[in-house]
N, C-alpha and C positions, 0 to 999 in steps of 0.2 A: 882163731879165725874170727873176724867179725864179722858183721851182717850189714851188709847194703839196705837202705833202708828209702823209697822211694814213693812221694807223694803224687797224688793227683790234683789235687788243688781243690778239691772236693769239700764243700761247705763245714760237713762233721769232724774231717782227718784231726781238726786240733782241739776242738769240743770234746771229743772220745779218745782222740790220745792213739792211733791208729796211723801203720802209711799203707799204702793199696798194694806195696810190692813188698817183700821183704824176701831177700835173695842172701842164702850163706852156702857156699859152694859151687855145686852143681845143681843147687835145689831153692825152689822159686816157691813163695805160699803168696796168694791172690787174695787181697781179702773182701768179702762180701760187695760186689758190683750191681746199681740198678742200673737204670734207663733215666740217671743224673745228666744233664748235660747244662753245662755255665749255673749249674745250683737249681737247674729246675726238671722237675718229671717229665721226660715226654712220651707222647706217645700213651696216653690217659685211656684205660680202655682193651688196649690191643697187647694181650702177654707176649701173642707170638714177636712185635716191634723192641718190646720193652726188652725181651729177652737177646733178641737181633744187637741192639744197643750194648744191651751188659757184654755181651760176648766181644763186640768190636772191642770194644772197651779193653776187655781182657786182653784179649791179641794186643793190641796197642799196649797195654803195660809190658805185656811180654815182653816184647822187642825190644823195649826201652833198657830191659835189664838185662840184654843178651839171649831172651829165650824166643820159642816156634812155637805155634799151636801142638803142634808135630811132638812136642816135650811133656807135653798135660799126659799126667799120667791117674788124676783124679779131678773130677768136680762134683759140687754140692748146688743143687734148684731149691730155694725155698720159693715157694707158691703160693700167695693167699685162695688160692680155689684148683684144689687137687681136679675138679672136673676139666680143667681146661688143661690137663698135664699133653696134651694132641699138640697142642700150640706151642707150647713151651718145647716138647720136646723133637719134634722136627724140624726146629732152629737151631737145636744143639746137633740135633743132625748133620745138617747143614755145615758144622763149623767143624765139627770131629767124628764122622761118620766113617773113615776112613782111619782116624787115630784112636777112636775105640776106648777112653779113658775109663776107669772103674766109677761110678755116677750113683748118687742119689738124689731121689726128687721128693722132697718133703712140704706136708703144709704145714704154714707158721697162723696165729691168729691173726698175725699185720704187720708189718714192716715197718720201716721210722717214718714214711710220708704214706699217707691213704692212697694217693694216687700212682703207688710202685704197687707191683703185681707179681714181680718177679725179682729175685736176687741171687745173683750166680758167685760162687766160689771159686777157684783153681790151684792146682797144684802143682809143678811141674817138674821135672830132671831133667839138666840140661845130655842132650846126645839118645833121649829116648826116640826118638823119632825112625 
């Protein structure tokens, strides 16, 4: 079996040797998504936006490789400020509140740009939903 392997166009992807989707079967790994958009942070400030962002983001990869939000059967929240986990996490809400994936939310010291706050993971099998 080989693995589809699917970029975003994302300034690091060739710097770090990384694609954002990697797809072998029925099974989708998402790898580390900010509040990137044409190479630049937005949304400076606001986790719950950034976090908004990374999640479209996801979804959008998904689909790309055949898969649904509905399929995420794991994510991972890295957070430079665990007190704002309220923000953060009512946007994943939002997105999978209803699909219930197995979740952690963890703080890092900092992310690869100062002005990311948030960085979302996913996992998925296709037909969980």
């Amino acid at each position: 079996m080989s693995a589809l392997r699917l970029g975003s166009g994302a300034p690091w992807e060739a710097v770090v040797g990384y694609s954002r989707v990697v797809v072998a079967g029925d099974t989708a790994w998402v790898s580390g998504t900010t509040a990137t958009v044409d190479g630049q942070v937005v949304h400076p400030g606001d986790a719950g936006a950034q976090t908004r962002v990374a999640l479209t983001t996801i979804a959008r990869s998904l689909d790309e490789a055949g898969f649904a939000l509905g399929d995420v059967v794991r994510t991972r929240m890295y957070v430079t400020d665990i007190s704002r986990w309220e923000e953060v996490g009512r946007v994943h809400g939002e997105f999978f509140g209803d699909v219930r994936p197995a979740t952690a939310m963890v703080q890092v010291a900092a992310l690869i740009d100062p002005a990311m706050l948030v960085e979302v993971e996913a996992d998925a099998v296709r037909g969980a939903a």
